[in-house]
N, C-alpha and C positions, 0 to 999 in steps of 0.2 A: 504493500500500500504506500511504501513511502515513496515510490517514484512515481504515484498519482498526486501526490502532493507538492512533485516537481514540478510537473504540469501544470498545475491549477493556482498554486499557493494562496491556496483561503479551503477555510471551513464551514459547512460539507462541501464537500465535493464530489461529484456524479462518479462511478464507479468506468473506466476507462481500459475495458479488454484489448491489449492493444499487443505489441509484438512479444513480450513475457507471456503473457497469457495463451497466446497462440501455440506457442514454442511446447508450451507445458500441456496444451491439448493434444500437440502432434506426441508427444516423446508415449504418451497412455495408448494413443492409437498405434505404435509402432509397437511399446512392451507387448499389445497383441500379435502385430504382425510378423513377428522377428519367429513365432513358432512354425511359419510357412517358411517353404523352400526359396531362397533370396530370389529364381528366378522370379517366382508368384509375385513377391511382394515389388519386385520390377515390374511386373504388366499393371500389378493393383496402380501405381505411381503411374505409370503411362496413361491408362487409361481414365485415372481421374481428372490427370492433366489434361489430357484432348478432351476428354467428355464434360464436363464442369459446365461449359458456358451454352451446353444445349438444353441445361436450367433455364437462361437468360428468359426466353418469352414466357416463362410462370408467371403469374403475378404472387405480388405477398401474400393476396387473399389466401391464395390456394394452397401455401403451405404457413403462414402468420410465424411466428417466434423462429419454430425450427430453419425456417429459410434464413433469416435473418443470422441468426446463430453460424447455419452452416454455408450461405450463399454470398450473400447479399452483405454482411454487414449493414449498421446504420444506428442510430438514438434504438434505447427501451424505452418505452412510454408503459408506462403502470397507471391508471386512473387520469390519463392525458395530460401525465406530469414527466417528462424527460427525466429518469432516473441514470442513463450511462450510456454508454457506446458499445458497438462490437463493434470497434475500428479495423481490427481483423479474423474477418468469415474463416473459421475455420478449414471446407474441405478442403481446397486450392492446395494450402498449404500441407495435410495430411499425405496430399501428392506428392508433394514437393519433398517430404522426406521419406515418404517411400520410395522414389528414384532414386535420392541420394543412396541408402540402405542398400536397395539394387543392386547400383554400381561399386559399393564396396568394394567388389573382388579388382575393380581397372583398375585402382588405385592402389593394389598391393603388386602388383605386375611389376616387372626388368623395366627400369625409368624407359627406354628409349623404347616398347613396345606400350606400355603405360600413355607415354607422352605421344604417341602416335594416334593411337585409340580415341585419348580424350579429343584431340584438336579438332580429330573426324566428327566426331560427335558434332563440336563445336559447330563446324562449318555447315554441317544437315542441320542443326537448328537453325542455325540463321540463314540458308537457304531456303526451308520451311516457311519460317519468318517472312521471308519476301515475297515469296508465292501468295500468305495469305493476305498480305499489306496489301500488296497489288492488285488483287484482284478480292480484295473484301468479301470476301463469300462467308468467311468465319472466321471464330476465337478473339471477338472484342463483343464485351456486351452495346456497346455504342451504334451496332453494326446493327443489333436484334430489337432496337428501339424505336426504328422507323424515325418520321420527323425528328423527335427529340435530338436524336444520334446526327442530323444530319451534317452539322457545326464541324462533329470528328472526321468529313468526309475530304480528305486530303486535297482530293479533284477538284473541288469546287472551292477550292482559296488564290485568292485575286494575285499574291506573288508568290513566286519559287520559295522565298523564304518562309514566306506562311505555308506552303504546301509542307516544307520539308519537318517543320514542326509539328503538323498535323502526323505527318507522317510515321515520327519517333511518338504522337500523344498515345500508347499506352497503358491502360489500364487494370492500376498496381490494388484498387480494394472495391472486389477481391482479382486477386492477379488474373489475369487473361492466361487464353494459350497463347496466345502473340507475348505480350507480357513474359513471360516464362521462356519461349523461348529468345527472344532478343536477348534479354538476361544471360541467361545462362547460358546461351551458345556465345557471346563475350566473354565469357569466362572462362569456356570450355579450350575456345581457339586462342586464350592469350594462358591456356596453363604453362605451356613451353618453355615459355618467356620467363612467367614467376618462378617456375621450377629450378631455373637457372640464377635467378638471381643471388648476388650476393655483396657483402659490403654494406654503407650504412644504410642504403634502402630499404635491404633486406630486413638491415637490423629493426628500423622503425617499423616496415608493415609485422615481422616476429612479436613485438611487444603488443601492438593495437590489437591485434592476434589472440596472444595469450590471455588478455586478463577480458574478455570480450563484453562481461555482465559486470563489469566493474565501468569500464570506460560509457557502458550503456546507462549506469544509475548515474555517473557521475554528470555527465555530457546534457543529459534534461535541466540540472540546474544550473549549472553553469550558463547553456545558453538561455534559459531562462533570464537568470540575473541581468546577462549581457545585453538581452531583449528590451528589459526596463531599462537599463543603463541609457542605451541607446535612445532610446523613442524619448527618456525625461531630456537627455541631454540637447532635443534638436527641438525643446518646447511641447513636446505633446504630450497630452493626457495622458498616462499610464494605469489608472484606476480600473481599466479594462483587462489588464494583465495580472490581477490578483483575483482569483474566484474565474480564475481563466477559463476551466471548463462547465461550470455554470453559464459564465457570460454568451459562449458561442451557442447554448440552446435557448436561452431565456432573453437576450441581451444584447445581441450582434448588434446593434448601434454601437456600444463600447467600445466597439475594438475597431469600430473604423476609423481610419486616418492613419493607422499605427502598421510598420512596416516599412520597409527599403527597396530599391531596384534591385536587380537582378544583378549585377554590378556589386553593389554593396556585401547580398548576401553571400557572395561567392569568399570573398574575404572573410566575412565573419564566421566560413566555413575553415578558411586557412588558420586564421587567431582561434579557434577554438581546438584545431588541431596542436597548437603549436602548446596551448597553453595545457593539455593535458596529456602531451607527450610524458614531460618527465615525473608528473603523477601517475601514469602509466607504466612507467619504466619503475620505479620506485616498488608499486605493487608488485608486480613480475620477479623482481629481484626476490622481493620477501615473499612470496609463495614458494620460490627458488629452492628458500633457506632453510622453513619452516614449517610444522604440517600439522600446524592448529588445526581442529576439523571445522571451524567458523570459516577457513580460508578459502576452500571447495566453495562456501557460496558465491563467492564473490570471484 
């Protein structure tokens, strides 16, 4: 709960299911799936991954909470009072590490057949990827919304630069198959690369690495603080950034005006790296050293 309180800072605050919570939903669905043969739990992942978004033309009606829970994400409403989020729809995700689980075995392979495997991988995702961009037939719920959707339709934006935006817009809650793969076949086809890495790059991406749920609780306040810091320092109202997740269901006037370009945010993405580098490095050492069993959580 305390890093809903990073979020929000004020009391109560709406209960916020958000990438912990997901995490911890997947690892109960996988304790089940881990007693299937890894290929099984490989197709289970495939196929929740391809299939998921031919949910999209359900309405809520038709499945009300469970969708929500499992599809859709979005506000709980109890008595037409916003009590929380599922910021992130569980199945998507359930996929997402059944594939990983899957593939386990590529990633214990002879580096240079290993490293060959994944990059393949890579480039079929994001060849995939293109096919279905290109010709929109599927895997963006944007695509199964008719009018609504029509905004995300790459085609019909007035410059190249707006097309190409369109093009990369992607939708992350809950993840697409597009989403998914674009993702992770970038990852897949730059393993090579990382695999090889070394020296200080290496060393900083090893640390951000290691302590992943430490730099995760810590990184909400920090740029929290920095949020307010900001927005008081250029004259604006901040009393919107305290009771944060309140304000966005009850209150969105509050928080308008507050925010930077795209310019701006990019930096405050670098200073917030920079500045929790060697708080990061710090922990890592002492997890290194030590094996308090408090230190596993974090």
């Amino acid at each position: 709960m305390r890093h809903i309180f990073g979020w929000s800072f004020g009391f109560p605050y709406a209960f916020f299911l958000q990438v912990i919570w997901a995490i911890g939903v997947c690892m109960l669905a996988l304790a089940a799936l881990v007693w299937l043969p890894r290929l099984t739990v490989l197709v289970i992942g495939v196929v929740i991954i391809a299939g998921h978004n031919l949910l999209d033309p359900l309405s809520a009606d038709q499945l009300g909470m469970v969708r929500t829970f499992l599809h859709d994400g979005g506000p709980v409403i109890v008595g037409g009072t916003p009590i929380g989020l599922f910021a992130y729809p569980v199945l998507p995700w359930i996929g997402v590490i059944a594939l990983g689980y899957g593939l386990g075995g590529v990633f214990t392979e002879a580096p240079e057949k290993r490293n060959r495997t994944i990059f393949l991988l890579g480039l079929g995702m994001l060849a995939l990827f293109v096919v279905l961009r290109v010709t929109m037939i599927y895997g963006d719920p944007a695509f199964a919304t008719g009018p609504e959707g029509a905004w995300r339709d790459w085609r019909d934006q007035s410059t190249p630069g707006a097309a190409v935006m369109v093009f990369l817009d992607v939708q992350k809650y809950p993840p697409s198959l597009q989403y998914t793969l674009v993702t992770l076949g970038i990852m897949f086809a730059m393993w090579p690369v990382f695999s090889r890495l070394r020296g200080p790059v290496a060393s900083v991406l090893t640390t951000f690495g290691a302590v992943p749920f430490f730099f995760y609780l810590v990184h909400i306040y920090l740029i929290h603080v920095l949020a307010i810091a900001a927005n008081a320092a250029v004259g604006r109202n901040v009393d919107g950034l305290f009771d944060y997740m309140i304000n966005v269901f009850i209150a969105p006037e509050k928080l308008e005006g507050l925010g930077f370009s795209l310019g701006w945010v990019y930096l405050a993405w670098v200073v917030v790296l920079a500045l929790l580098y060697p708080v990061c490095r710090y922990w890592q050492l002492l997890k290194a050293r030590r094996r308090d069993w408090w230190l596993s959580y974090l």
